[in-house]
Each structure stands twice: as structure tokens, then as C-alpha cells.
C-alpha positions in Angstrom: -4.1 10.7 7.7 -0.7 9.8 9.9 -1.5 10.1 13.6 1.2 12.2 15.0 1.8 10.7 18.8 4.0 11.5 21.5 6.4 8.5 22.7 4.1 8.8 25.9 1.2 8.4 24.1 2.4 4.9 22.1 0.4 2.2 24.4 -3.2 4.1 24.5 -2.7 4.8 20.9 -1.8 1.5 20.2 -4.7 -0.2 22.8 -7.4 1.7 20.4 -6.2 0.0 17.5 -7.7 -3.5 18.4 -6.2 -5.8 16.1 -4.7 -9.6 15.7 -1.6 -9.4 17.6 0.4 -6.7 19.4 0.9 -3.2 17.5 4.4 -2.4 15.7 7.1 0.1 16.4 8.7 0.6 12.9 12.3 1.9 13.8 14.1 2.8 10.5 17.0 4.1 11.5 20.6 2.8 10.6 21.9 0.0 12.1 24.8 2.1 13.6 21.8 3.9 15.8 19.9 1.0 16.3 23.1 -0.1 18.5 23.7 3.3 19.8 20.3 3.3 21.0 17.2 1.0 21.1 13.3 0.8 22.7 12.4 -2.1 24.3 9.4 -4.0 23.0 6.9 -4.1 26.1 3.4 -5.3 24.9 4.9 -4.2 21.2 6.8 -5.9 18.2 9.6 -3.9 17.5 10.8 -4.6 13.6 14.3 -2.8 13.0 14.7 -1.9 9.0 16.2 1.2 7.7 14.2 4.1 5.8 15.8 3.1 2.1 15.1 -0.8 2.6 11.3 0.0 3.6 9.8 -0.4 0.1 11.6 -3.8 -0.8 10.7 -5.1 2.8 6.6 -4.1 2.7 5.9 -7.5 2.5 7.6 -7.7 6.3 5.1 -5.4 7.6 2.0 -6.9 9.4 -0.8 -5.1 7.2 -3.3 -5.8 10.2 -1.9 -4.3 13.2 -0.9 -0.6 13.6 1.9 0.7 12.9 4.3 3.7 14.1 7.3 4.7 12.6 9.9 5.6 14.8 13.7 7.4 14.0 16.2 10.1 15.9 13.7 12.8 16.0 10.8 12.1 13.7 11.5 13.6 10.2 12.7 9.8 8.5 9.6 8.1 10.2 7.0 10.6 8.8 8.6 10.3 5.2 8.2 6.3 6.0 4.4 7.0 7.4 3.2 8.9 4.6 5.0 6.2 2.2 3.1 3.2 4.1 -0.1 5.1 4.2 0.1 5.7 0.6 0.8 1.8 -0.1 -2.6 1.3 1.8 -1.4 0.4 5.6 -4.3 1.8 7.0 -3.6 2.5 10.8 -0.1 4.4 11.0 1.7 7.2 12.9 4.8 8.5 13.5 6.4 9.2 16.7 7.2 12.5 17.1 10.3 13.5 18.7 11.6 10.1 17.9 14.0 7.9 20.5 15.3 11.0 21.8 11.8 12.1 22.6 11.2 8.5 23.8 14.5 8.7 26.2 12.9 11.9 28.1 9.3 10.7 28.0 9.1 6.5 28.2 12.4 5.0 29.3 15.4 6.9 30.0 17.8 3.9 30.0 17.7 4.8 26.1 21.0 6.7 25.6 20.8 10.0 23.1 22.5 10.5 20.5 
């Protein structure tokens, strides 16, 4: 199942995932809206690689540690949640509402787009 958690909702999600290291934000969006607009990792890793270089790059992902997907608005990063939930990553959501979503709720330094 793919937790489905609010930007605001990241850090308690992540703190009741214990696990060997710091939890993941997944952002695969393009690299042109990576620049445009970007989270900063606070208590997080942030790994940057775009939805169609996901399944050559699984070997990037931590396997351990939780993982959430993150994109614009949240449609990209539940195709990439359901994809890494099917390839056996076993703690994974997406965040809905994506960086625009975390603009309003988390940090609104983040431009939108």
C-alpha cells in the first residue's frame, strides 16, 4: 500500500519509519523543474532522478529507509510509488500535492511553477 501524505505531514511520517539513516524525498521531476523549484533537505536526503530514469537507477535507492516520491502535483510520483512498491521497497508514499503543495504548506521560499 502507498501512504498518501501531505507535504506537512513528511517529518512525522518519516520519524515512524525508524530506519538506518535519514528518510528519502524521491523528487522525479525534470531537471528544468528541479531548477525552477527545489525542497530543501532538513533531517532528509533528497535524491533528484527523473520519473523515466527510475527503473535503470533502483540500485540508487536506499532499500532500508522510507521513501516518498515527490513531483509538481503528485500524479508522476504515485506512478513512481506504485512502481517502487511493486519492485519490493517496502515503506513508500507519495506526496500529494507535490512542490506546489509543499510551497503553501512547508516552505514558501519554494517558487511555483
Amino acid at each position: 500500500m502507498i501512504d498518501q501524505i501531505q507535504p506537512a505531514q513528511f517529518a512525522a511520517w518519516a520519524a515512524s519509519h525508524s530506519a538506518p539513516g535519514p528518510a528519502v524525498v524521491l523528487d522525479v521531476r525534470e531537471p528544468w523543474e528541479v531548477q525552477t523549484a527545489c525542497v530543501s533537505a532538513q533531517d532528509f536526503e533528497l535524491l533528484t532522478i527523473p520519473m523515466s530514469t527510475v527503473p535503470v537507477r533502483l540500485q540508487d535507492l536506499p532499500r532500508e529507509r522510507p521513501i516518498a516520491c515527490l513531483c509538481h502535483h503528485g500524479a508522476r510520483s504515485m506512478q513512481v510509488a506504485m512502481f517502487l512498491a511493486q519492485q519490493g521497497f517496502d515503506t513508500v508514499a507519495n506526496i500529494t500535492g507535490g512542490i506546489n503543495a509543499w510551497s503553501s504548506q512547508v516552505d514558501p521560499s519554494v517558487p511555483t511553477y
